[in-house]
N, C-alpha and C positions, 0 to 999 in steps of 0.2 A: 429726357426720358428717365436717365438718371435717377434726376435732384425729385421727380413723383415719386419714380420708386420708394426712397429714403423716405420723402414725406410720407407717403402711405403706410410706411414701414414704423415711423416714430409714433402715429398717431392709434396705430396696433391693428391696423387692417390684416388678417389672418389671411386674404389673398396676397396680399404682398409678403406677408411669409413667405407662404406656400412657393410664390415667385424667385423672394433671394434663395429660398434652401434648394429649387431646382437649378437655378443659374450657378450658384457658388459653392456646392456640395463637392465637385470634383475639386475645386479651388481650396475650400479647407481641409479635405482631405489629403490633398499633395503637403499643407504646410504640416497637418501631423505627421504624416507619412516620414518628410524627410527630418522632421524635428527628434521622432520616437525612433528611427532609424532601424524601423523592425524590429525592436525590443519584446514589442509586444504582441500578442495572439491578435489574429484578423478581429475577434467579438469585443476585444476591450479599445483597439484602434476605433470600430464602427462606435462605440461607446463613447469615446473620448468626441467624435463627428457630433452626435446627439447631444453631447454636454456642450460643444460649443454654439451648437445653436440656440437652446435652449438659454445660456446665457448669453448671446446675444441678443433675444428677446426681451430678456428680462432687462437688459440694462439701453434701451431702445430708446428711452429719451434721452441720453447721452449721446448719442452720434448728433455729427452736425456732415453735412455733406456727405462724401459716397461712401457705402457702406462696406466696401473692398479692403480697405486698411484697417478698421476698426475690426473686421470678422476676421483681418490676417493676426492682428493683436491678440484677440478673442482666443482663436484656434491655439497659436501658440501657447498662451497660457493653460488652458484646459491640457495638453499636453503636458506642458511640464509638472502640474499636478496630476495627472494618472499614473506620466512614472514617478512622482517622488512617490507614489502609494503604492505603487508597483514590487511586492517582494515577489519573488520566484518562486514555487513550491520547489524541492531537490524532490526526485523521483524515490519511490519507496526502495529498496534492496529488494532484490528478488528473494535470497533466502534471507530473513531475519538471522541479525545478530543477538544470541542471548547471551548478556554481560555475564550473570551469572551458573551459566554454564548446564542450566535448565534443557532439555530436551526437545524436540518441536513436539506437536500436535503427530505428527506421521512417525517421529521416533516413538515418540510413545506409544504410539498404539500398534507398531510394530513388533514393541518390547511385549506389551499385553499379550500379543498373537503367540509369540515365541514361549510365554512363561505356561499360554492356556495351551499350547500341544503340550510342551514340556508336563503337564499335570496330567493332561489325558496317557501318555504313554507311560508315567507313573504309575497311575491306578490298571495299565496294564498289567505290572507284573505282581506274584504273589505277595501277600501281605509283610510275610519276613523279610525280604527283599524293598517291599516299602520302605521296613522300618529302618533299613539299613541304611538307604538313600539318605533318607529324611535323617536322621542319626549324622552319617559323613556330610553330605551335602547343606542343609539346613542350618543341622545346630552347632556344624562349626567341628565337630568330635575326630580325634584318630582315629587308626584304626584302632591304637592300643588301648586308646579310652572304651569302644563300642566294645572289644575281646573283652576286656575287663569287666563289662558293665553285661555283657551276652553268656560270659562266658564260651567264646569259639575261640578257636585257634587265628592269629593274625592271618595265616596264609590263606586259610577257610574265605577269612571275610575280605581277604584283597579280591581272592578268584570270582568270589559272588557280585563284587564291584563292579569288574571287569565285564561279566556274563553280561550284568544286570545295562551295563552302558551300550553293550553290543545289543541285546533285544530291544531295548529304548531307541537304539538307533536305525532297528530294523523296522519297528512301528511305523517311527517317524515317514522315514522311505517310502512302507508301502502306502502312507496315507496321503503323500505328497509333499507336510510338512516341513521334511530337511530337504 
């Protein structure tokens, strides 16, 4: 029953396919199985099953008698080429690393959120008070440069500083904001 099988198998009878990949599927799958030794995902093992029979097919006038050693030869081979092709992807990092010290996506637009209250509570307070801000905070200036350049008194434009950071902070508060 055998030695038909083989014959029917060499001369390409697609039922006698049909026949060895039912009879000996468990059979090459045990040889990749313990060959690839779970290396690899269940879909690339079932893959590597496919490949061996498929070349098994193709190389079908080469067998001479029973077709058990020649699909255990088969198997094995198609195996050791899936893993030699076999790289690993490494898993992504959950938070990326930026080399150069770039921001994420959610820092920055945190930053954004932070800078547009900060503007909104700005344009809260009076315009001389603005310019104060914008003056110290902005363009980098002393107080003694702003006195100088205002003509106020230094203590004047600390006090207003101070006022100006506590209403900016009170905005903020009541808007949710801070």
């Amino acid at each position: 029953m055998q030695d038909s099988l083989s014959a029917r198998f060499r001369i390409g009878d697609s039922a006698a396919l049909e026949e060895v990949i039912d009879r000996y599927s468990a059979y090459a799958a045990k040889i990749i199985s313990v060959f690839l030794n779970q290396t690899l995902p269940p879909e690339d093992m079932e893959e590597t099953l496919s490949d061996t029979f498929l070349a098994l097919w193709g190389s079908r006038e080469r067998i001479e008698g029973d077709i058990k050693p020649y699909l255990a030869a088969v198997a094995r081979n198609a195996a050791r080429t899936r893993l030699r092709k076999y790289h690993p992807m490494e898993p992504l990092p959950e938070e990326p690393l930026l080399a150069d010290g770039a921001p994420t996506p959610e820092q920055a637009t945190e930053k954004a959120e932070q800078r547009a209250a900060v503007h909104q509570a700005l344009e809260a307070l009076n315009s001389a008070d603005q310019e104060l801000f914008l003056r110290f905070y902005y363009l980098d200036q002393t107080v003694a440069e702003i006195a100088a350049v205002t003509a106020q008194n230094e203590s004047t434009l600390k006090s207003r500083l101070k006022r100006g950071r506590e209403k900016m902070r009170q905005y903020l508060i009541e808007r949710g904001l801070a």
